[in-house]
ZAKE-575215 format. One record per residue (C-alpha): residue number from 1; x, y, z. Coordinates in steps of 0.25 Angstrom, whole numbers, plus 5000, padded with zeros to 4 digits. Layout:
<recs>
<rec pos="NUM" x="X" y="Y" z="Z"/>
...
</recs>
This chain:
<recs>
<rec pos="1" x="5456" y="4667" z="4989"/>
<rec pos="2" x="5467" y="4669" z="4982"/>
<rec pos="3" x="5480" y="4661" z="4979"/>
<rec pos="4" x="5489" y="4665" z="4989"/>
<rec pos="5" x="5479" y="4662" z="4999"/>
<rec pos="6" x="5475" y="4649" z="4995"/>
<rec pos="7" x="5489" y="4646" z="4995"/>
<rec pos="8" x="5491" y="4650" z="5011"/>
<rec pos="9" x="5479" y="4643" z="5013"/>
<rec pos="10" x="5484" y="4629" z="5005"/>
<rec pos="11" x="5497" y="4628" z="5008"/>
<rec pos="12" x="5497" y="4627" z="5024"/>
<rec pos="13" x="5484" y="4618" z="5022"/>
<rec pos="14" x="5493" y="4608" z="5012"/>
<rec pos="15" x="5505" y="4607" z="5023"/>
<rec pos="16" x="5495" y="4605" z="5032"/>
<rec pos="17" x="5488" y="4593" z="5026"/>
<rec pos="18" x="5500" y="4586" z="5020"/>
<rec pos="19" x="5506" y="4587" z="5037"/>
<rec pos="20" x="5493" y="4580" z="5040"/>
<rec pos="21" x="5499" y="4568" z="5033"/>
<rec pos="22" x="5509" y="4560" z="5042"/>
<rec pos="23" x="5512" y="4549" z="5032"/>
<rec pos="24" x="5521" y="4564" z="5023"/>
<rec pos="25" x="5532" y="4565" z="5032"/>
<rec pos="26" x="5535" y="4549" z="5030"/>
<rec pos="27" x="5532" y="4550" z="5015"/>
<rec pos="28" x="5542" y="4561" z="5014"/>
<rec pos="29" x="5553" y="4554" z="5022"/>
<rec pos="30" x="5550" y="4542" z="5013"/>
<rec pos="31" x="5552" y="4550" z="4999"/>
<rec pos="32" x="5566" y="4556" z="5004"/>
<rec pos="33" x="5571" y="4545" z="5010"/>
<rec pos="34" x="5566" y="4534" z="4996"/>
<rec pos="35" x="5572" y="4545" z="4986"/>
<rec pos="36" x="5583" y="4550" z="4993"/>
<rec pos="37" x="5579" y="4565" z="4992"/>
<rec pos="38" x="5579" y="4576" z="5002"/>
<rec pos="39" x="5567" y="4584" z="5001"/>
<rec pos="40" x="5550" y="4579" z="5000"/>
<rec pos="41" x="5538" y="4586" z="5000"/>
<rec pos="42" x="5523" y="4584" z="4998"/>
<rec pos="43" x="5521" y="4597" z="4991"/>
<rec pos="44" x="5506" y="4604" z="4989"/>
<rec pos="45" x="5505" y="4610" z="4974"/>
<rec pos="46" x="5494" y="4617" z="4968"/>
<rec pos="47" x="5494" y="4626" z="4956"/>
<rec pos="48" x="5500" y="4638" z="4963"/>
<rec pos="49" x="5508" y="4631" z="4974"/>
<rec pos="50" x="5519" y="4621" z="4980"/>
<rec pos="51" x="5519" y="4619" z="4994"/>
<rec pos="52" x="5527" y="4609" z="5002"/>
<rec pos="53" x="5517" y="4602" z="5012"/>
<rec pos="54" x="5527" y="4592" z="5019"/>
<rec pos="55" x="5543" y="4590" z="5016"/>
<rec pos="56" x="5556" y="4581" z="5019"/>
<rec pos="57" x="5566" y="4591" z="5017"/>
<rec pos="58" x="5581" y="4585" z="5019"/>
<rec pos="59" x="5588" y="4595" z="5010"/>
<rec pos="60" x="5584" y="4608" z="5016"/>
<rec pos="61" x="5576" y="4611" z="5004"/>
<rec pos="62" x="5570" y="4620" z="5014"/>
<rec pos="63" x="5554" y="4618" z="5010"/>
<rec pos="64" x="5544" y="4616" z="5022"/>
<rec pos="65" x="5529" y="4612" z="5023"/>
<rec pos="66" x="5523" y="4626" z="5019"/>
<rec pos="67" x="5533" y="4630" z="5009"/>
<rec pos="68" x="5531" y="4632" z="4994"/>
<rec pos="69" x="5537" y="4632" z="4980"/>
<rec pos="70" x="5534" y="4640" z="4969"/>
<rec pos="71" x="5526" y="4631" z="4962"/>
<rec pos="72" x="5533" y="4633" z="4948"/>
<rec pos="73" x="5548" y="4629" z="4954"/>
<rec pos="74" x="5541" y="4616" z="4955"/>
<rec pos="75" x="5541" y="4605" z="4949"/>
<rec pos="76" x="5527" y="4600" z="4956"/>
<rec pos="77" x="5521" y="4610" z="4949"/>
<rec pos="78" x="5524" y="4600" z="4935"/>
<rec pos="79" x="5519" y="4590" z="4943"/>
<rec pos="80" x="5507" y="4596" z="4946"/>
<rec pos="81" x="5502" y="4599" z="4931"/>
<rec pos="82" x="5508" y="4585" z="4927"/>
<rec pos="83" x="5503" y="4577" z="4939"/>
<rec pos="84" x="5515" y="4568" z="4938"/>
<rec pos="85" x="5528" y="4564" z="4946"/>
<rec pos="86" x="5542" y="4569" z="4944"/>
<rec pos="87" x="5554" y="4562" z="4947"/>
<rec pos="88" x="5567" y="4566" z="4944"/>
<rec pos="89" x="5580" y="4559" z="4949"/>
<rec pos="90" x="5590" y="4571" z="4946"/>
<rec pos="91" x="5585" y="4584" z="4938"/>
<rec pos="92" x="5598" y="4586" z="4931"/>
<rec pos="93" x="5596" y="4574" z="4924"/>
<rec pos="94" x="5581" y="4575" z="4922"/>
<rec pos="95" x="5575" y="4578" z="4906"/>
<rec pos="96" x="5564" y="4586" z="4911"/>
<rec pos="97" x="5569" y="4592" z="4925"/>
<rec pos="98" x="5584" y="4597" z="4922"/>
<rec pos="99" x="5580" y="4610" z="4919"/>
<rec pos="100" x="5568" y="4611" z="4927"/>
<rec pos="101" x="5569" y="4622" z="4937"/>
<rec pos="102" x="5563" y="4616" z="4949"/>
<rec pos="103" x="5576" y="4609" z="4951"/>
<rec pos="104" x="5585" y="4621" z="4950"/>
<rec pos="105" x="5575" y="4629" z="4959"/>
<rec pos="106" x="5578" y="4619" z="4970"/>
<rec pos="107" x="5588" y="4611" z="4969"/>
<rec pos="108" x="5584" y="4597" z="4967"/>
<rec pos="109" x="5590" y="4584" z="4959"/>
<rec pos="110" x="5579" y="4574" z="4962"/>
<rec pos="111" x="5565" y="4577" z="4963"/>
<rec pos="112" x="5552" y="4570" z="4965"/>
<rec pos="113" x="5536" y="4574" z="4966"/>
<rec pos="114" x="5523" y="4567" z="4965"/>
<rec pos="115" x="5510" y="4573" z="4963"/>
<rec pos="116" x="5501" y="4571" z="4976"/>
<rec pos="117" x="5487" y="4568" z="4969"/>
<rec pos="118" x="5474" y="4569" z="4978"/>
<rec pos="119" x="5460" y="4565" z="4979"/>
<rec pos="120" x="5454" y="4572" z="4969"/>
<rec pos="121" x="5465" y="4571" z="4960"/>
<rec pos="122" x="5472" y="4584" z="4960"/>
<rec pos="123" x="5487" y="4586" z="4963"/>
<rec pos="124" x="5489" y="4590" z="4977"/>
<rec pos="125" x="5503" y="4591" z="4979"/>
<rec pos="126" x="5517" y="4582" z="4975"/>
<rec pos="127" x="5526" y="4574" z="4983"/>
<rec pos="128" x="5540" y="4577" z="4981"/>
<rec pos="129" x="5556" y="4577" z="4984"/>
<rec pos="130" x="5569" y="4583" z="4979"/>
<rec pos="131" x="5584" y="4581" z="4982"/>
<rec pos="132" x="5594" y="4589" z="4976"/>
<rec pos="133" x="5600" y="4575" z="4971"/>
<rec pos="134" x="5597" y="4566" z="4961"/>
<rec pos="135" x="5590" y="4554" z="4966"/>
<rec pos="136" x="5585" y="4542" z="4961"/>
<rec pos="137" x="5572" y="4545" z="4959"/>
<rec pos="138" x="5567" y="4539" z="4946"/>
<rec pos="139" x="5563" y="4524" z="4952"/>
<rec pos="140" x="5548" y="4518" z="4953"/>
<rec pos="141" x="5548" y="4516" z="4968"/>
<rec pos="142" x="5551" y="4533" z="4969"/>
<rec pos="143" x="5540" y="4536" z="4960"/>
<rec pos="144" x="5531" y="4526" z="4969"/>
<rec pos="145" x="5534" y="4531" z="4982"/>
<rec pos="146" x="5532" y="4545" z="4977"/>
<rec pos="147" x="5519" y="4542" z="4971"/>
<rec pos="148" x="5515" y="4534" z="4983"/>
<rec pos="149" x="5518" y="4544" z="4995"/>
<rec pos="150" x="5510" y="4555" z="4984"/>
<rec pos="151" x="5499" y="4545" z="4984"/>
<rec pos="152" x="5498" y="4544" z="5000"/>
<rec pos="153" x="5499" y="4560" z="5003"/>
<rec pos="154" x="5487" y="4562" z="4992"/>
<rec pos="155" x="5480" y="4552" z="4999"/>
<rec pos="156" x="5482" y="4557" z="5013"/>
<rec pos="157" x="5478" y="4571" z="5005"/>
<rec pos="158" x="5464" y="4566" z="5001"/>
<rec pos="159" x="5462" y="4562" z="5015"/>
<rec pos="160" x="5468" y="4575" z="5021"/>
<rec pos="161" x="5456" y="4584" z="5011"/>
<rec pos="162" x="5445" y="4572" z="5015"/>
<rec pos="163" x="5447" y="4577" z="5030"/>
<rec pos="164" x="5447" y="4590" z="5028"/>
<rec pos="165" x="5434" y="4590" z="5019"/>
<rec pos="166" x="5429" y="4583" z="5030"/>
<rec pos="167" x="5433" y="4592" z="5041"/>
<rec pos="168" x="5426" y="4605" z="5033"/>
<rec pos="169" x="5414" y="4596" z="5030"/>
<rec pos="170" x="5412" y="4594" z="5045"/>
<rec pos="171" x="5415" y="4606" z="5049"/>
<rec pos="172" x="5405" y="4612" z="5037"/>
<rec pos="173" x="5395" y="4602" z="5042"/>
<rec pos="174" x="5399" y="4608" z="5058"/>
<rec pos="175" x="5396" y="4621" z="5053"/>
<rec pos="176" x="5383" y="4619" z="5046"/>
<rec pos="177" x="5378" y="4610" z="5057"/>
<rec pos="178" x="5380" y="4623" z="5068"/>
<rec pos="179" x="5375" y="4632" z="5055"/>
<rec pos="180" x="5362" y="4623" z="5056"/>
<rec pos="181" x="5361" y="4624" z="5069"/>
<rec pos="182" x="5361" y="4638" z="5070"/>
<rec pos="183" x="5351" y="4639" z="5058"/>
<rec pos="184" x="5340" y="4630" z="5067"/>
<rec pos="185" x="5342" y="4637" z="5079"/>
<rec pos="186" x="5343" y="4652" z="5073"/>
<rec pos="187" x="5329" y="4648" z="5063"/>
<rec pos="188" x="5323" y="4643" z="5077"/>
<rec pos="189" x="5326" y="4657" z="5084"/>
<rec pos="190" x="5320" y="4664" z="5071"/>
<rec pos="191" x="5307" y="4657" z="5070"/>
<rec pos="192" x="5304" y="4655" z="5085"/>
<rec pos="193" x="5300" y="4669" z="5087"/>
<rec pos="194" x="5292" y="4671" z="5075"/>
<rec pos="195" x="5284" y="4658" z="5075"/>
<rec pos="196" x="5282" y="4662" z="5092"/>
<rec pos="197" x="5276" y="4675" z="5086"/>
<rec pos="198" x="5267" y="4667" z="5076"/>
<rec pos="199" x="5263" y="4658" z="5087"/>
<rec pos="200" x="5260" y="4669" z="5097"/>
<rec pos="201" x="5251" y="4676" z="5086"/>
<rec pos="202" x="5244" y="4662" z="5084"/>
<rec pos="203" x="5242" y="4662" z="5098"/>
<rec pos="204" x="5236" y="4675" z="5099"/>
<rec pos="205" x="5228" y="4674" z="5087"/>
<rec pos="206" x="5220" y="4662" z="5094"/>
<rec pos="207" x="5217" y="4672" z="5106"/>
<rec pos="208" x="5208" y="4678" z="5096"/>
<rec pos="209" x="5213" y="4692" z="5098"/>
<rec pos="210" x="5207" y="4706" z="5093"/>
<rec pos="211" x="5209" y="4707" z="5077"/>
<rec pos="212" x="5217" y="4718" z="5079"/>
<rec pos="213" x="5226" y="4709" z="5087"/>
<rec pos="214" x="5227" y="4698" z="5077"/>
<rec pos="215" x="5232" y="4707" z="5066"/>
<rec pos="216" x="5243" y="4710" z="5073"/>
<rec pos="217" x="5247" y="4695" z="5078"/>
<rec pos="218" x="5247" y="4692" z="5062"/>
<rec pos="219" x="5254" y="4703" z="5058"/>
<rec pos="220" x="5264" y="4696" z="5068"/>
<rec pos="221" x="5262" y="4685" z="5065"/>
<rec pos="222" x="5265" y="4687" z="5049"/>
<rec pos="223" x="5276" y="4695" z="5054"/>
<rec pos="224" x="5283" y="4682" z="5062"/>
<rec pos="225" x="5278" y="4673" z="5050"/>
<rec pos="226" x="5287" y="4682" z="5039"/>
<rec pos="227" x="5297" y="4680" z="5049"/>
<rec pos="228" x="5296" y="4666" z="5049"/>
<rec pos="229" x="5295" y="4667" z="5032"/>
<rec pos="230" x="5307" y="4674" z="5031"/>
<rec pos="231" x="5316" y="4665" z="5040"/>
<rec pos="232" x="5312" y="4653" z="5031"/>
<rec pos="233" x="5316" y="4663" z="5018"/>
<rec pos="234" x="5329" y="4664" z="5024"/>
<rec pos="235" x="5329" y="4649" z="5027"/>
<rec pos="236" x="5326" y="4646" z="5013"/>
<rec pos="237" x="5335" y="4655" z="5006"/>
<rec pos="238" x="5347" y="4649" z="5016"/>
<rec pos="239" x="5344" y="4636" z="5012"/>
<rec pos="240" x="5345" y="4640" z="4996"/>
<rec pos="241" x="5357" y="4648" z="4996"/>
<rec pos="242" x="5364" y="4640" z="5004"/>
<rec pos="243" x="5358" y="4624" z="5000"/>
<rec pos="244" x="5351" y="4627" z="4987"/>
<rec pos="245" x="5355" y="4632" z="4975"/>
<rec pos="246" x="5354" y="4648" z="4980"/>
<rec pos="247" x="5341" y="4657" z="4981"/>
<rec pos="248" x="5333" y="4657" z="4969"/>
<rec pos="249" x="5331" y="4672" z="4961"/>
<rec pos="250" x="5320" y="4678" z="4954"/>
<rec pos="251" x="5329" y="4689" z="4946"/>
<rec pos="252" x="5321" y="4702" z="4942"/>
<rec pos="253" x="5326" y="4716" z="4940"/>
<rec pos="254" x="5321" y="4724" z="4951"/>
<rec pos="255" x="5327" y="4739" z="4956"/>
<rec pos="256" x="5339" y="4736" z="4967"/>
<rec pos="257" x="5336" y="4750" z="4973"/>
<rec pos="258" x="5320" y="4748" z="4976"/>
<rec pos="259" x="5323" y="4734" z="4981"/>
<rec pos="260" x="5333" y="4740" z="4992"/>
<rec pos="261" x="5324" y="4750" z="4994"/>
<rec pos="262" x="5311" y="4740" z="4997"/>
<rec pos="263" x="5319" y="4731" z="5005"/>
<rec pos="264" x="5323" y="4742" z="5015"/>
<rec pos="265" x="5310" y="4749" z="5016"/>
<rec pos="266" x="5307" y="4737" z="5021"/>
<rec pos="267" x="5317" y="4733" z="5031"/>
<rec pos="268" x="5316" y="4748" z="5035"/>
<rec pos="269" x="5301" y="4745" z="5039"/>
<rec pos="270" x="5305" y="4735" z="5048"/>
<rec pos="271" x="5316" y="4742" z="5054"/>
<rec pos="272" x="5311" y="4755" z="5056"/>
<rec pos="273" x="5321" y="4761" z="5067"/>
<rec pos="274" x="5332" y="4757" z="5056"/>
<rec pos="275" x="5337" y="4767" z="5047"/>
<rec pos="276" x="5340" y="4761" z="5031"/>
<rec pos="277" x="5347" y="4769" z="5022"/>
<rec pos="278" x="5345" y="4766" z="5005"/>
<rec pos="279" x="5356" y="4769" z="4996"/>
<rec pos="280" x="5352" y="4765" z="4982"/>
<rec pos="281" x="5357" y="4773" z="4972"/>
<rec pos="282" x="5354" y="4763" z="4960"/>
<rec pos="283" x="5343" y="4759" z="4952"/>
<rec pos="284" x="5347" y="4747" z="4946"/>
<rec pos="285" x="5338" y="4735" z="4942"/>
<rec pos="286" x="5344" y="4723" z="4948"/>
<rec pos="287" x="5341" y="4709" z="4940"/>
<rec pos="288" x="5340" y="4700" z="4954"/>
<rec pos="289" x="5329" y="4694" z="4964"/>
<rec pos="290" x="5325" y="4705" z="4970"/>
<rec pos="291" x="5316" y="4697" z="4982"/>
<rec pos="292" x="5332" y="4693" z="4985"/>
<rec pos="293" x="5337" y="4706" z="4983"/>
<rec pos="294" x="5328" y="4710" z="4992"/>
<rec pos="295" x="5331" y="4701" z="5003"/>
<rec pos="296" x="5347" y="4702" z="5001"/>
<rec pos="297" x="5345" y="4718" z="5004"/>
<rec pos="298" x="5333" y="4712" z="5016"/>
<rec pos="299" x="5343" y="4704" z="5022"/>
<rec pos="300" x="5356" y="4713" z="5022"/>
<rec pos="301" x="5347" y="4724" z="5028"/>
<rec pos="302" x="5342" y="4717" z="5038"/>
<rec pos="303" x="5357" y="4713" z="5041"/>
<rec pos="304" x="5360" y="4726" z="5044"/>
<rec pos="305" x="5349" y="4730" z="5052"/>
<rec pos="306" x="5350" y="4718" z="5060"/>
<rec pos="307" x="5366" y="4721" z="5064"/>
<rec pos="308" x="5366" y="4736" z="5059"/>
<rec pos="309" x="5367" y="4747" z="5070"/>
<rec pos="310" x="5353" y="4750" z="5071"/>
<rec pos="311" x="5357" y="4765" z="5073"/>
<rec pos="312" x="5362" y="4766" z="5059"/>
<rec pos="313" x="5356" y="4766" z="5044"/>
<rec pos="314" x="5357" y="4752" z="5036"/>
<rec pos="315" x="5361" y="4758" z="5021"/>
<rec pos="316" x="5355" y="4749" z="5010"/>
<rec pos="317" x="5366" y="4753" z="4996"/>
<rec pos="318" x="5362" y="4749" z="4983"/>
<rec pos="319" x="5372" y="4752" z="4972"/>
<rec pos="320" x="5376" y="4748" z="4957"/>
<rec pos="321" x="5391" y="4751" z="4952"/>
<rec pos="322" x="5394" y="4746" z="4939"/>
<rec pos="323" x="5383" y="4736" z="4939"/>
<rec pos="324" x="5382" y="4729" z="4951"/>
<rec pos="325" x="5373" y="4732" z="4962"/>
<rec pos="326" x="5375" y="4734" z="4978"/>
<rec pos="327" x="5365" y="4732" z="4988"/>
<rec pos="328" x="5373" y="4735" z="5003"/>
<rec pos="329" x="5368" y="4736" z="5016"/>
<rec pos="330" x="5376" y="4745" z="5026"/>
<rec pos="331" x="5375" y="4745" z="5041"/>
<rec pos="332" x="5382" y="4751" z="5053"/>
<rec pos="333" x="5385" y="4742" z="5065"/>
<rec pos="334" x="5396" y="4732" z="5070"/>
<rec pos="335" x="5408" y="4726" z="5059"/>
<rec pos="336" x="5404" y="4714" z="5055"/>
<rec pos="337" x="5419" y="4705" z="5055"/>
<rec pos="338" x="5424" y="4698" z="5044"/>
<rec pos="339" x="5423" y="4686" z="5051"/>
<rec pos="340" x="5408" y="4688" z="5053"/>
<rec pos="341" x="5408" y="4694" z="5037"/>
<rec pos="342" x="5414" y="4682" z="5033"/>
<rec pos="343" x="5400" y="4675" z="5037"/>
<rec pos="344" x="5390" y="4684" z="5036"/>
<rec pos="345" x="5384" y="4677" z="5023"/>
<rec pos="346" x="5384" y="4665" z="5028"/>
<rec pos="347" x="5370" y="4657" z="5034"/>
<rec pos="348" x="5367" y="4661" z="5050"/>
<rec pos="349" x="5377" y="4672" z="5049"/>
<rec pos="350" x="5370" y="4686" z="5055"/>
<rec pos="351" x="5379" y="4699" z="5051"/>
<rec pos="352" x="5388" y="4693" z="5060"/>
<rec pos="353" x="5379" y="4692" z="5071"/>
<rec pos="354" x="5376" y="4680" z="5078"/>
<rec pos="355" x="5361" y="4686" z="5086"/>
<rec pos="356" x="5350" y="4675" z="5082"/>
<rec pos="357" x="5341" y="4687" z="5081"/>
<rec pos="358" x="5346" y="4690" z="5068"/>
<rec pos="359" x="5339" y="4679" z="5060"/>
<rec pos="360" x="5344" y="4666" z="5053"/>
<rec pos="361" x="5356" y="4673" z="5050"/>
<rec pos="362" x="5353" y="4671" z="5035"/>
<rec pos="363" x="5351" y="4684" z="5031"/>
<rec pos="364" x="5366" y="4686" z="5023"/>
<rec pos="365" x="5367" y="4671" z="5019"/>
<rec pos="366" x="5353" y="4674" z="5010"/>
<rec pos="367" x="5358" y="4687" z="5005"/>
<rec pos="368" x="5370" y="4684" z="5002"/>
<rec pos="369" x="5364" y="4671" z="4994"/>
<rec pos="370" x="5356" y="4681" z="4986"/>
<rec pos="371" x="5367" y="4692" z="4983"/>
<rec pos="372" x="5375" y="4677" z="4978"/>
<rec pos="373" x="5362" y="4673" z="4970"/>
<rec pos="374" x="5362" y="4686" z="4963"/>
<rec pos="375" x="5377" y="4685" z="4960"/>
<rec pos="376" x="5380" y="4694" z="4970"/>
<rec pos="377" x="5387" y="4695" z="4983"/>
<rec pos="378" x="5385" y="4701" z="4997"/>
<rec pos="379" x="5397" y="4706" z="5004"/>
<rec pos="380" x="5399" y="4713" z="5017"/>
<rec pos="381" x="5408" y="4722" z="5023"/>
<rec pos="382" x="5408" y="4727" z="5037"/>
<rec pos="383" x="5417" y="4738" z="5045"/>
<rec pos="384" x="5414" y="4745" z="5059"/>
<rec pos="385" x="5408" y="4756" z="5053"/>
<rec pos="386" x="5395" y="4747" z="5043"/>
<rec pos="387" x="5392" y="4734" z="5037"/>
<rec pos="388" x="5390" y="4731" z="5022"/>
<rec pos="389" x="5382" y="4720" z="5014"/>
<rec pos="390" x="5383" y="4724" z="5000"/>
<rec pos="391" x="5378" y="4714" z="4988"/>
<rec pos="392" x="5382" y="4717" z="4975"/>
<rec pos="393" x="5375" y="4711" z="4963"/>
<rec pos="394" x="5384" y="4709" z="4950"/>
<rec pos="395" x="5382" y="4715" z="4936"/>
<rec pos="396" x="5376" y="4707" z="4928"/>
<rec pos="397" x="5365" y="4706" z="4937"/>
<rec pos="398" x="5361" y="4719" z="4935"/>
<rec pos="399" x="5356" y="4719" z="4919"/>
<rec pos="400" x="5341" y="4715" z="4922"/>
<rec pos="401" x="5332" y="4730" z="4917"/>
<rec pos="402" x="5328" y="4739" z="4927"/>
<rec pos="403" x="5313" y="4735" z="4930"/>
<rec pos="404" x="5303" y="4743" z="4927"/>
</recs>
């Protein structure tokens, strides 16, 4: 995100918080009416940034909640290197502040800030007030009121960030407990039909049928219990990248192009009404995991078989351009909105799909945990016309020789 961003997103976010606290209206009214000056503000300032969060404005200086100063006009921004307050009864007489520019700029005499320290022991912002008249500023009891009233609004700061890191934790914990909920009922749905297969073959195996029979229940049977196997795989692999320390690789160098190649023979055995297209046109040795390779490509071809129009070619790309190699899986069917892109590699996410027939839903989740292990990245992008997962592999994983 860049600055200007992070600046909208701050500055309505600081006003907001510092018009949660009641006591800032009272605390202003209090510092105009001790110091005799016209204007107040409990200010946010950053590195890049003054913002006035709350103001007693009774000289028409004309700043509002929301509005900002360049940063450098101000003499907060001393304050914020030095972490000390200024005090200053009348500019024209002061050693230090006669000719500093902040006065000319706007026009004040008498001028007062105090840093606002919080929790962790960061400046968050000052308290502060001008006049365009001297005033008497330069007494103990100023300083102590000043210092005081800071005190309080960090306080009521530190308690303001306390309640919102416990609103996002409960509403993290919300999410996981729904996320939780969906895993059991979804791994349920999954292993019910292949264990009811494995149970109908046991049943039928005990009716002591003709050999020619039983072959084919255990075929069926082997066929449900690799089912089973690769539920629990998934499971697994979920539980490392998203609890552990990440999946484990075995790195070998291995030829990109015959893996793509093996792994959609494959799939194509399994789909045989489907049309897959190979477009390969590098030879490079790759130095990864190929087993996890493997499974990347498995699980984004499966992707697009399972929500590609099944009347058109799945396109399997494999490309190096100046060292890094592409691997992209290509589909026609229906646009995947960005909303639905913005999760799609997230756990129980289904290419935007929400049919429980589509497995656990961690298909993208594990390989986009592989393409992150291999210090890579899996991207998609999707129009009306196809939908494209591509994972891209960074140079300096391409040095391994070519095997032999």
């Amino acid at each position: 995100m860049d600055i200007k961003a992070q600046r909208a997103m701050a500055q309505p976010h600081a006003v907001e918080v510092v018009g949660r606290i009641e006591a800032v209206p009272t605390i202003l009214d209090t510092v105009c009416r001790v110091t005799g000056m016209g204007f107040a503000a409990v200010a946010r300032v950053t590195e890049t940034e003054w913002v006035a969060c709350a103001v007693r404005d009774d000289i028409d200086f004309g700043l509002k909640p929301g509005g900002d100063l360049k940063l450098d006009t101000t003499i907060c921004n001393d304050i914020r290197q030095s972490r000390q307050s200024v005090i200053i009864s009348d500019t024209q007489a002061d050693p230090v502040y006669r000719d500093h520019h902040t006065p000319r700029i706007y026009g004040f005499r008498s001028y007062i800030s105090v840093p606002i320290i919080v929790g962790d022991g960061s400046m968050w912002g000052t308290l502060c007030a001008i006049d365009p008249q001297p005033r008497d500023l330069d007494r103990p009891e100023i300083r102590n009121i000043f210092q005081m009233f800071a005190e309080l609004i960090g306080f009521h700061l530190n308690m303001a960030n306390r309640l919102d890191l416990s609103e996002a934790d409960l509403d993290a914990e919300r999410t996981s407990g729904i996320q939780r909920e969906q895993f059991m009922a979804m791994l349920g749905h999954d292993l019910r039909n292949p264990l009811a297969s494995v149970q109908a073959g046991v049943a039928m195996l005990r009716s002591k049928p003709d050999e020619e029979r039983t072959a084919l229940i255990l075929d069926r049977m082997q066929g449900s219990v690799d089912r089973m196997a690769l539920l629990i795989d998934d499971i697994l692999d979920f539980s490392r990248g998203r609890l552990g320390d990440g999946i484990a690789l075995d790195f070998v160098a291995c030829d990109v192009g015959a893996l793509v190649v093996q792994v959609v023979d494959e799939l194509a055995a399994h789909h045989p009404a489907r049309e897959l297209v190979i477009d390969c046109d590098t030879e490079a040795s790759v130095f990864c995991d190929p087993k996890r390779v493997s499974q990347l490509i498995s699980n984004l071809v499966g992707n697009a078989l399972t929500h590609g129009s099944p009347d058109e070619p799945v396109t399997v790309r494999c490309r190096t351009d100046h060292g890094v190699l592409e691997i992209s899986v290509t589909n026609a069917g229906d646009e995947i909105s960005p909303g639905a892109q913005a999760r799609l590699f997230q756990p129980f996410e289904r290419g935007g799909q929400s049919d429980a027939r589509h497995g656990l839903g961690l298909g993208l989740f594990i390989a986009a945990t592989i393409a992150k292990a291999h210090n890579g990245e899996l991207n998609v992008t999707s129009s009306p016309e196809e939908t494209c997962f591509t994972f891209a592999m960074p140079r300096r994983l391409l040095d391994a020789p070519r095997p032999a």
